[in-house]
N, C-alpha and C positions, 0 to 999 in steps of 0.2 A: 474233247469237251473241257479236259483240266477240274480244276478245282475252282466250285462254283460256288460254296459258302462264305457269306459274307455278314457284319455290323458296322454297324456305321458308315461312313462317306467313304469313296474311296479316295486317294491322295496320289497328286502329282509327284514327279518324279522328287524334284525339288524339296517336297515334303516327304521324301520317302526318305533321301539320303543321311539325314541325322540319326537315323532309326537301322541301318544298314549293318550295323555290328551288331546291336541286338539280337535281328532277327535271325542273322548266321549263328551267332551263339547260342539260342535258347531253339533254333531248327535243328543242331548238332544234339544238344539235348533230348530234344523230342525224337529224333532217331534213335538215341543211346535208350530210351526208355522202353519205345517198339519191342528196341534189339531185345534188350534184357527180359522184356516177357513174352517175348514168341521166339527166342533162341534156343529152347528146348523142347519146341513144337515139334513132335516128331513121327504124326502117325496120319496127318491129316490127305484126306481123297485129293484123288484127281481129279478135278475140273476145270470147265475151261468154256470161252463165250465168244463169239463173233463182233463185233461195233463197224456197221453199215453206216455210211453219210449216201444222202440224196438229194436233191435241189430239184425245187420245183417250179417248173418253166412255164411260163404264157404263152401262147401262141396268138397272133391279130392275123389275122387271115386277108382280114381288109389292107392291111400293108405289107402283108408276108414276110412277118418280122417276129424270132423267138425271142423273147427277156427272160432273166430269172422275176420269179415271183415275190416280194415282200409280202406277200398272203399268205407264205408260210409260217411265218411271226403265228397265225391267228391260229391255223391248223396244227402246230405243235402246241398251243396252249389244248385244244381239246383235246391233243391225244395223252399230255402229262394227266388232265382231271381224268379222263377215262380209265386209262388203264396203268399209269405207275403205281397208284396207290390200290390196283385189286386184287383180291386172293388169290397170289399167283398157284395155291391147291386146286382152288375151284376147274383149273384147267387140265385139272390128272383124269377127270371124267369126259372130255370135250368129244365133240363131234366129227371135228375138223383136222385135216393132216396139220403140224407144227403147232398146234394150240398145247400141247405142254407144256410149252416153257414161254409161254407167253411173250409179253415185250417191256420192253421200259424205254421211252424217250426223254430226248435231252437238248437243248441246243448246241450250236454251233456257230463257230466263230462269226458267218456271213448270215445274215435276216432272211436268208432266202435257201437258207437250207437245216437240214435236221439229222439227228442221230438215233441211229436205233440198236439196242443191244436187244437178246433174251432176258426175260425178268427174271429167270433163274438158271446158274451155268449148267452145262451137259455133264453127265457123271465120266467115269471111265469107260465105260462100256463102249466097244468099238464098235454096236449098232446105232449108238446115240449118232457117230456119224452119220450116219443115212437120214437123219432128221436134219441136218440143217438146213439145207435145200427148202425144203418143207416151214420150217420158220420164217424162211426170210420172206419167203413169199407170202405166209401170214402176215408178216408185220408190212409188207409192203401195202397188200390189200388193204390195213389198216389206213393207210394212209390217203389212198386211190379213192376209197370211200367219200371222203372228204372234202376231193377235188369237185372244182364247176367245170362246167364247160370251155375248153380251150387250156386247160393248166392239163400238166402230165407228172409223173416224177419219175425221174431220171436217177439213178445211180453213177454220174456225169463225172469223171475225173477234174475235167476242164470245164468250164463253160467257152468255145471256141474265141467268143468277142468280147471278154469280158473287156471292162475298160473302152470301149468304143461308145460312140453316142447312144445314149436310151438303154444300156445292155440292163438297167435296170426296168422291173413296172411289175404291175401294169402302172396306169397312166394316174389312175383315184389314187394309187397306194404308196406314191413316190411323194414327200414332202416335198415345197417349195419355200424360200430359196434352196438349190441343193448348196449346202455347204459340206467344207471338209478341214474341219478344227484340230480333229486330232489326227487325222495322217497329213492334212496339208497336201495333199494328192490332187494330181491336175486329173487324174483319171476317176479315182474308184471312190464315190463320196461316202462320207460316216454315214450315209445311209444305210447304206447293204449289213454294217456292220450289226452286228445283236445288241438288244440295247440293256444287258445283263454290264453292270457295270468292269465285269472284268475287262471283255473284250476294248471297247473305246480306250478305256485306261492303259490297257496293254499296248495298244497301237500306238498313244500317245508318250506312254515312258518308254517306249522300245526308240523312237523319234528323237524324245526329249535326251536317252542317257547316249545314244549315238554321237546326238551333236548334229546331227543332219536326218535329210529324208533316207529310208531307206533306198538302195540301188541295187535295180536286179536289173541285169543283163544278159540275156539268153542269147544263141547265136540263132542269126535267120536261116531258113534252110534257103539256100541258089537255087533255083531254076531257074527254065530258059529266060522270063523277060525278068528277073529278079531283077531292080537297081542294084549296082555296082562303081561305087560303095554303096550298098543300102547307108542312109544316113536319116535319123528323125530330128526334126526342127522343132523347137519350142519354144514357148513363152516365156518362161520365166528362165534367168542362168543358173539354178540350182539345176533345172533338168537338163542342158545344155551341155552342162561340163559334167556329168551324170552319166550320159549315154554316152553310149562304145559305140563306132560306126562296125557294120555287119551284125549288130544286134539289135534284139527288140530291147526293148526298156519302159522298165515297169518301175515305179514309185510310191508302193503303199504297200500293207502287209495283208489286205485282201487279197490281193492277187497270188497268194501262197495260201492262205489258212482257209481259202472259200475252196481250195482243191479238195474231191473227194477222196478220204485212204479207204482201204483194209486191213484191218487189225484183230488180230487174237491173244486172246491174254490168257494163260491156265495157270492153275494153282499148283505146287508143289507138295510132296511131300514132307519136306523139311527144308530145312533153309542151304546146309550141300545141295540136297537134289535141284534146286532153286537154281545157284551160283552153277550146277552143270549145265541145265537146260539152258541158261542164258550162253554160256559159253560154245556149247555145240552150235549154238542159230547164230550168233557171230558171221562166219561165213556164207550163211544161205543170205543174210541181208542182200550183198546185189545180184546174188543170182535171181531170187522172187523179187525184184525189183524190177532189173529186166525180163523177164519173164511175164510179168503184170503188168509192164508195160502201155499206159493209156491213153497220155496226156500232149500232144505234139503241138498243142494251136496255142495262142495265149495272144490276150490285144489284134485279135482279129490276122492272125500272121502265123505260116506254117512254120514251124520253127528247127531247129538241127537234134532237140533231141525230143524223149519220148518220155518221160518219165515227171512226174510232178516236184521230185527231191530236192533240185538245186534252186528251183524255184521258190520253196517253202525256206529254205535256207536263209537266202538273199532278204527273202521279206521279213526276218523276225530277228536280222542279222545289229546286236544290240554292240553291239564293239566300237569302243572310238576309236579313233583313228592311229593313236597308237599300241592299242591290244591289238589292232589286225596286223602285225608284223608279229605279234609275241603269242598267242593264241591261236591255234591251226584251222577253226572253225567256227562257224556261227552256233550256236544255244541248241539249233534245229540242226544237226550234225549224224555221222555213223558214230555210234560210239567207238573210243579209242584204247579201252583196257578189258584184260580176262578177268575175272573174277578169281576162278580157282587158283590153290595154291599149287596143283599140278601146271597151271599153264601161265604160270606168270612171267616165264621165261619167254612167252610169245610176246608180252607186251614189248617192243622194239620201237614203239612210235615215242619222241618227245612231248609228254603229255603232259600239262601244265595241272598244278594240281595245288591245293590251298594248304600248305604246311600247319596253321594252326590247326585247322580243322584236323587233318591228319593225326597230329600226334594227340588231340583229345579224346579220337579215338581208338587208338594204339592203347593209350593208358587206359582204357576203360576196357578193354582185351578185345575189341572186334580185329579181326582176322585181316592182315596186310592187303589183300586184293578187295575186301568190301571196303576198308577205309580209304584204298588209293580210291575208288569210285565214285565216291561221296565226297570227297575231299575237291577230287574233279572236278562235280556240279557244284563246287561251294569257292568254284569262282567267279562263278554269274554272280549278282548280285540280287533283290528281292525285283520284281517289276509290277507286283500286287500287292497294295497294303488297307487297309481298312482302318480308320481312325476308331473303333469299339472294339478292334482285335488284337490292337498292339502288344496290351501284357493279359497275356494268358497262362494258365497253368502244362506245367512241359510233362507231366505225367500223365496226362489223359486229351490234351487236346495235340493235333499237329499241321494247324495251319504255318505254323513257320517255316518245318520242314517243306512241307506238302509248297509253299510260298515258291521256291525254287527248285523242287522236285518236277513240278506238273510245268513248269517252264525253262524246261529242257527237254528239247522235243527230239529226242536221238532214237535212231533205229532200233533198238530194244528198250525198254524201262524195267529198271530191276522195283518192285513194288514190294517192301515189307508191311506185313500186317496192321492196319490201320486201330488204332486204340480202341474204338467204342464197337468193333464187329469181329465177330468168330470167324474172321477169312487168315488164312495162312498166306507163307510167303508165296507172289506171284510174278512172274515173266509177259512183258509186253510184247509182240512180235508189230513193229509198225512200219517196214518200207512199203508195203506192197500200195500200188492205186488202187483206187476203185475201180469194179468192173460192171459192165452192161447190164447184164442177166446175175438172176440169185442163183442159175445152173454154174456159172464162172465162177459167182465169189464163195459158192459153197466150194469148191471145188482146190481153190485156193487155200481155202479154212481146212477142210481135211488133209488135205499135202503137208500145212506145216504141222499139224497135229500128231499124227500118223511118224511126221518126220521125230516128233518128240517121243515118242512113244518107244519107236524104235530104236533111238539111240538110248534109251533108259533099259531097254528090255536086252537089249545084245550088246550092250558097252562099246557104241560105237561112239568114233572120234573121229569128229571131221577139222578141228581145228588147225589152223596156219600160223603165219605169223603175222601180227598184226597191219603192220605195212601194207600187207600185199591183201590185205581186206581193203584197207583206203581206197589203195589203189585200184582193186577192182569198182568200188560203190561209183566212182570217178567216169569207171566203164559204164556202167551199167547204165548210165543216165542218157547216151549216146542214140542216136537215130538208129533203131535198129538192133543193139547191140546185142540182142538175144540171139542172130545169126552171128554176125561182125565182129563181136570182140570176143578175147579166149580170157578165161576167171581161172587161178589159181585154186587149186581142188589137191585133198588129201585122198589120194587115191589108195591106199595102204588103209582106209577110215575102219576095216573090219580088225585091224592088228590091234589092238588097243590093250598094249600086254602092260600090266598092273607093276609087272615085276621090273619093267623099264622104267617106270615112272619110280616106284622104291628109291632103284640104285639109283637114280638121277635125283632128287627131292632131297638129299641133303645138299649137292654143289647150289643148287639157286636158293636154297632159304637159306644159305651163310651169305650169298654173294649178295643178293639181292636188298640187301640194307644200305648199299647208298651206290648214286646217283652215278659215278664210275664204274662199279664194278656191272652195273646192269646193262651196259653196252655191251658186255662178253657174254651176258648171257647166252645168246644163241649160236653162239661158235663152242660155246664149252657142253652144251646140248647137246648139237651135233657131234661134236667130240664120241661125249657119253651113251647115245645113239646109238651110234655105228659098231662099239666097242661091245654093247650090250647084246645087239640084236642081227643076225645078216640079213635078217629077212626083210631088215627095212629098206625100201627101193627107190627115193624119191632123188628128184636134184639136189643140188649142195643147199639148199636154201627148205629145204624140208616139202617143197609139194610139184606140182606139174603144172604147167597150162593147158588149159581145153576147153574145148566150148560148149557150150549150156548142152546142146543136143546129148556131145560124149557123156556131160557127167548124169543125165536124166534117162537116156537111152541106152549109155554104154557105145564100147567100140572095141572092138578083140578080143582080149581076154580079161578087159575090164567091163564085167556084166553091167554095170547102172544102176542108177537109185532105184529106181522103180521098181527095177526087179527084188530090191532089195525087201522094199515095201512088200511087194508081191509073197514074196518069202515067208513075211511076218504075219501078213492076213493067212498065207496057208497053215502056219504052227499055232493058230491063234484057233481056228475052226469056226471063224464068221460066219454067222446067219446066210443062207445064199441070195435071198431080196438083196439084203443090205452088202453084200460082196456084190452083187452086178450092179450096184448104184456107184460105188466106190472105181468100180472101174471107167465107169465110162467119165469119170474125172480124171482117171490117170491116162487115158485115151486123149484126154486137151490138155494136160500138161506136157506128153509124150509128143503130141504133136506141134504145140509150140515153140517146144525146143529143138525140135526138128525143121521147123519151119513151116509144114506142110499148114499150119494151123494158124493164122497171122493172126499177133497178139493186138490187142484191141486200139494202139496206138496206128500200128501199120495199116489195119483196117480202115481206121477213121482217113489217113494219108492219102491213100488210095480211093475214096469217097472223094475226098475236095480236088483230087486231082484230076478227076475222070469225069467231075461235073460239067456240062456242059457251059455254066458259067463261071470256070475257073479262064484265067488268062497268064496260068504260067508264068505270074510275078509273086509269088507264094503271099496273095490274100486271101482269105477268106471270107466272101461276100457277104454278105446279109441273106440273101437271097440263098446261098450253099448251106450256110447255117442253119436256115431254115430246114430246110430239104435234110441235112445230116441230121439235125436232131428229132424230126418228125421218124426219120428211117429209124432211130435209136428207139425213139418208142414204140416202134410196128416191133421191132425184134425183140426187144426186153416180152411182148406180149404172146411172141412166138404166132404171129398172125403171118407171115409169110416164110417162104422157104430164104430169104437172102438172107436169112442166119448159117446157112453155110457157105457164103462168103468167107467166115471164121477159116471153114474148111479144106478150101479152094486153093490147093496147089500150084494155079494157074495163075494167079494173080501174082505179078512182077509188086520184090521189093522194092520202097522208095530210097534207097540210098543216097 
């Protein structure tokens, strides 16, 4: 969603850039002011929210052809008047499973789709988990209400064709002429886009500070009649010398920001507990990445991987041409630094980072790992500006920070307390896609929760070294990879002895002040490590390889997360309803990393390839499209049994 408040007009890139030190400087500020009044926040609950995206699709029956819907424009305007603004108390009495916590919507990057959170987060309670489930499918109903006849809403990772002819409608709802001013896109017109002045604007200076279209290049997936070289022809020579041969190629930042995520965000206790929980989820990023795996089709073409990630990258990817040799990532990235000052010795990745920014807030005492973090996102530049917001006061407002905060789209968001509301410091959890059913993405939502909870409550440390985080996110995006590739895992995660971290904690806070001596860090670690402890078991590089199955399922005398989990609901003495609901979530997670359970990418895979109007050149027809997403709606409604296709051991992977 980002950050949606605005005055005045919004301003091209061109008129942004005179204003660009300002807004870094007085967003530094308005962080430094957050910090300074919620820095000794220290008692605040645990909570925590879900944020659902969904897209709602047409179907014409008379041409047997799916579009996303522009009608969704109209049906998130009723459901903001209806219920963001009502007594989300009113709902402590209600009648209905998941009406507690009500809902709040919001738009979304593309016109044809919307956002749903809870109107108020779940507390700590680990029955509140058994309610999610239960919400989403309130707020879903919310929305189904609304629908006419022939529209559905899809919780859609992908839409399979976007960018193909008409992938937009219905037919009354699509303006003519279609243009495309602000991506300049031969595919995805500023139609689809939301007509909230961020988004156009964003698409437009992401374009503008580039210097070019954006270029996304996927690889196609081979099969039998695939062309070899697959090669796309085009019109114009920006896209021509654009596209890679063996890939698809996409050119606008719809085709990344209309993918549907799954995200949770919980509040900490304090601003430590904050800077841990972000640090422990560090690693789970591509494992629940592949894991959640949903997105394999794009521009009407099966493609080599399954994930939405690199896609969303490529599209938002604001870098000129000579930051992308000196910059390791697009805006929309894994994040690349620890936070704490126990794990700053894992930071190993050349991380590019804004020195002024840095040392203003050294000198103002924020703590070396939140200032390298900040300093990091305060190399992007602003790509939102509003001519009535330019000077505003740094002590109670913070659209400056918030200005390049909310546009930086990395697999975690560290979220300090926003000035005008009583929310403590918060953690984002963003790789995961969207999934089919609210039985999935609840299910998702509790695994990382659960996952938080436990590492708070037993001092677990699953952290690596950052590298080999990259390097796995790189995996995870892969055809498959939730069988196929092995993810670097702290198998030792239960040893998490305090007294190693002591004796080691003063060699990296002397070494760690400058830019030499931080490359020894992790050999002087290991050093310290080994000397400290016997019990530590891993390779010379601090972890092991394995694959999603081992680290969820276990294998020898390495029991598994689950069980880990398992362990926790047992010491914890959960409700029994809400302990058999929790399981049969750990039963699809269990089994998708297993395999037994094919994750919703490999599903959809196996759909277009077994249609009878496929032809084994990895298209995906109008007519498949059709038929897949009508089958996506029978299942999301639980109206036939081919929802355990999910389950079906029998079903050969697409590799």
């Amino acid at each position: 969603m980002g950050f949606l408040e605005y005055e005045g007009e919004p301003l091209p890139f061109n008129e942004i850039r005179p204003h660009i030190d300002h807004v870094k400087r007085h967003g530094i500020l308005q962080f430094l002011s957050s910090y300074r009044r919620a820095q000794e926040r220290n008692d605040d609950a645990f909570k925590w929210g879900d944020e659902m995206e969904y897209s709602v699709v047409h179907f014409d029956e008379n041409e047997i052809r799916a579009s996303v819907s522009l009608r969704a424009e109209k049906i998130l305007a009723v459901l903001q008047e209806k219920y963001n603004d009502a007594d989300t108390n009113s709902h402590q009495v209600s009648h209905g499973p998941g009406e507690p916590w009500g809902s709040h919507w919001s738009p979304e990057y593309s016109r044809f789709s919307i956002e749903s959170c809870p109107a108020k987060p779940y507390q700590g309670s680990l029955e509140h988990l058994a309610t999610v489930e239960a919400n989403m499918r309130f707020r879903r109903g919310q929305v189904k209400a609304l629908l006419k006849p022939g529209e559905m809403l899809l919780s859609l990772t992908g839409f399979p064709r976007i960018g193909c002819n008409d992938f937009i409608g219905p037919t009354e709802c699509v303006p003519r002429p279609i243009l495309s001013p602000a991506s300049k896109s031969i595919y995805f017109p500023d139609c689809g886009i939301t007509r909230h002045p961020r988004f156009p604007f964003l698409t437009r200076n992401i374009r503008e500070r580039r210097g070019s279209k954006v270029e996304i290049n996927i690889p196609i997936f081979k099969d039998t009649n695939t062309k070899s070289p697959f090669v796309e022809v085009f019109q114009d020579l920006e896209s021509n010398t654009a596209a890679m041969p063996d890939h698809v190629y996409m050119d606008a930042m719809g085709f990344g920001m209309s993918q549907a995520c799954l995200q949770c965000t919980v509040q900490a206790k304090d601003l430590d507990q904050a800077k841990l929980i972000y640090d422990q989820l560090v690693p789970w990023c591509p494992i629940m990445s592949a894991l959640s795996a949903a997105s394999p089709f794009y521009k009407g073409y099966i493609t080599d991987i399954d994930t939405r990630w690199n896609v969303i990258s490529a599209s938002v990817d604001d870098r000129t041409e000579a930051e992308r040799s000196s910059i390791l990532q697009s805006r929309f990235g894994h994040v690349q630094l620890y936070l704490s000052q126990q794990y700053l010795y894992l930071n190993d990745v050349d991380t590019k980072i804004n020195d002024d920014a840095k040392n203003t807030l050294l000198e103002a005492g924020v703590e070396e790992g939140l200032a390298n973090h900040i300093a990091h996102l305060w190399i992007r530049d602003p790509l939102n500006l509003y001519s009535g917001r330019i000077n505003i006061e740094d002590t109670t407002e913070a659209d400056h920070f918030e200005n390049i905060q909310s546009t930086c789209w990395q697999t975690l968001r560290f979220k300090p307390p926003p000035p005008d509301k009583d929310i403590g410091w918060r953690v984002e959890f963003r790789p995961m896609d969207g999934q089919l059913t609210d039985f999935e993405s609840a299910a998702y939502v509790v695994f990382v929760v659960l996952l938080i909870k436990v590492t708070l409550a037993k001092k677990i440390d699953f952290t690596i070294p950052m590298s080999h985080v990259l390097r796995d996110m790189d995996r995870a995006q892969k055809n498959n990879a939730v069988l196929t590739e092995l993810f670097r895992f702290n198998i030792n995660f239960r040893n998490n002895d305090e007294n190693i971290q002591k004796k080691t904690e003063g060699h990296f806070q002397i070494m760690y002040t400058t830019r030499l001596y931080r490359k020894l860090i992790p050999l002087i670690m290991r050093i310290c490590l080994e000397s400290c402890s016997p019990r530590i078991d891993r390779n010379d590089d601090g972890c092991n390889e394995m694959t999603i199955d081992h680290i969820i399922n276990g294998k020898g005398e390495f029991t598994g997360v689950i069980s880990l989990l398992r362990e926790y609901l047992d010491e914890t003495g959960i409700e029994k309803e809400a302990r058999n609901g929790i399981e049969r979530y750990f039963e699809l997670i269990s089994k998708r990393a297993s395999g037994e359970c094919l994750t919703s990418a490999q599903w959809k895979r196996h759909f277009v390839r077994t249609h009878p109007d496929y032809k084994q050149d990895s298209v995906v027809s109008q007519l498949i499209e059709y038929d897949l997403l009508r089958t996506c709606d029978i299942l999301e409604k639980g109206e036939t049994q081919e929802k355990f296709l999910y389950f079906n051991s029998s079903i050969p992977s697409n590799n």
